[in-house]
C-alpha positions as CSV (number, residue, x, y, z in Angstrom):
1,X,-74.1,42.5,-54.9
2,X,-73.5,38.9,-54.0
3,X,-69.4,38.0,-53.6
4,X,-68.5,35.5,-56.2
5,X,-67.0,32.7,-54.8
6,X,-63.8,30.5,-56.2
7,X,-62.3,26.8,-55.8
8,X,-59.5,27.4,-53.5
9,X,-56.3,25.0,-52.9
10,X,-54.8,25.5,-49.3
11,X,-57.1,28.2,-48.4
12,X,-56.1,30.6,-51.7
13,X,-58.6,31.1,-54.5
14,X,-57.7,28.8,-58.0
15,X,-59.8,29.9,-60.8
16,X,-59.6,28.3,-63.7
17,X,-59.9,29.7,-67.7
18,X,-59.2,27.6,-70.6
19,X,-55.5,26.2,-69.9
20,X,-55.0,28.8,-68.0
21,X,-55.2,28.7,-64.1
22,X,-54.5,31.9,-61.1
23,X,-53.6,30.7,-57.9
24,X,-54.0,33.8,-55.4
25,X,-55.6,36.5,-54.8
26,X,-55.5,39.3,-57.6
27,X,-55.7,41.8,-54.4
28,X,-52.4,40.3,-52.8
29,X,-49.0,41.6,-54.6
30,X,-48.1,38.6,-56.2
31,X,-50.4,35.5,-57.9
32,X,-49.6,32.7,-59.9
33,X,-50.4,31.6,-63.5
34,X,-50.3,28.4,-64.8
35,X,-50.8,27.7,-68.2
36,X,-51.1,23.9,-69.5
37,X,-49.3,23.4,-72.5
38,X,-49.8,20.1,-73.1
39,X,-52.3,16.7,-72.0
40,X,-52.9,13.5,-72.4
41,X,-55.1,10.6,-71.7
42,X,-54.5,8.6,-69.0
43,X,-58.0,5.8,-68.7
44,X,-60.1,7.3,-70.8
45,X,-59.4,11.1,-68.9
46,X,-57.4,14.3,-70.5
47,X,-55.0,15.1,-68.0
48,X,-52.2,17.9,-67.8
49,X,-48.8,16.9,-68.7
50,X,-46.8,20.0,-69.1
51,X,-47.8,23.1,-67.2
52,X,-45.7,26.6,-66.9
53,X,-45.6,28.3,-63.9
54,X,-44.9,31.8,-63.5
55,X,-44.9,34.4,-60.3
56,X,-46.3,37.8,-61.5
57,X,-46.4,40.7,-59.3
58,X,-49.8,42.6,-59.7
59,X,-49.0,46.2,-59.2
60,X,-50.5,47.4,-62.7
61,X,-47.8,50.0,-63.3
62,X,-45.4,47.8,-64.0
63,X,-44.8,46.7,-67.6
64,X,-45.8,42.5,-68.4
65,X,-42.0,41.8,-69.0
66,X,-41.4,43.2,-65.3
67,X,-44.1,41.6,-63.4
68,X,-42.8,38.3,-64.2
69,X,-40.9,37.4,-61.0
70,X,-39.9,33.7,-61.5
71,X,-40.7,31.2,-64.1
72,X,-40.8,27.0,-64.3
73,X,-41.9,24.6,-66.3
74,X,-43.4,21.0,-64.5
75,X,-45.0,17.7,-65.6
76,X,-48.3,17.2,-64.0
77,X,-50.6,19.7,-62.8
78,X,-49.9,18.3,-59.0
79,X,-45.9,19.3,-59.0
80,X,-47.0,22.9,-60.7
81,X,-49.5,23.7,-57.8
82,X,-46.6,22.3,-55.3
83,X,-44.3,25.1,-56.5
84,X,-47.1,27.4,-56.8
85,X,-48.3,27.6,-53.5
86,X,-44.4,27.6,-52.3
87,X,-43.5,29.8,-54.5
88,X,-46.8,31.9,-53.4
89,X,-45.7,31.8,-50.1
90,X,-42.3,32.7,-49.8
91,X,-43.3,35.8,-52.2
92,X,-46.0,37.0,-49.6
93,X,-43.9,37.1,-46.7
94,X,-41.6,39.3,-48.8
């Protein structure tokens, strides 16, 4: 069986569902999820305006509420993948 490959943003995989978006590998012990809660039009194009950002740890024996490692809230879907993949990295090297 053939390896599915994603869209990646500085060399980690960004998959995209809905409003929702994971930044990282789901392998890794920490990923991101960004979720856009709001758009708007900007020439003729629907953009993001406010995204949420939050670090969850992956290990599936933890409970949701305690997988969430650190949460944020940015305007524009640029500044939310800026402190994602910071965010991302700092984690990993944990």
């Amino acid at each position: 069986m053939a390896e599915k490959e994603f869209s990646t943003y500085k060399g980690r995989p960004l998959v995209r569902c809905g409003d929702e978006l994971y930044y990282g590998s789901m392998e890794d012990r920490f990923v991101i999820r960004m979720q856009i809660k709001s758009k708007k039009d900007v020439n003729g194009l629907e953009v993001a305006d406010k995204v949420a950002i939050q670090l969850l740890c992956t290990d599936p024996d933890l409970s949701p509420r305690k997988q969430l490692v650190k949460a944020s809230e940015k305007n524009g879907l640029y500044l939310a993948l800026d402190i994602a993949d910071v965010w991302l990295e700092r984690a990993l090297k944990m």
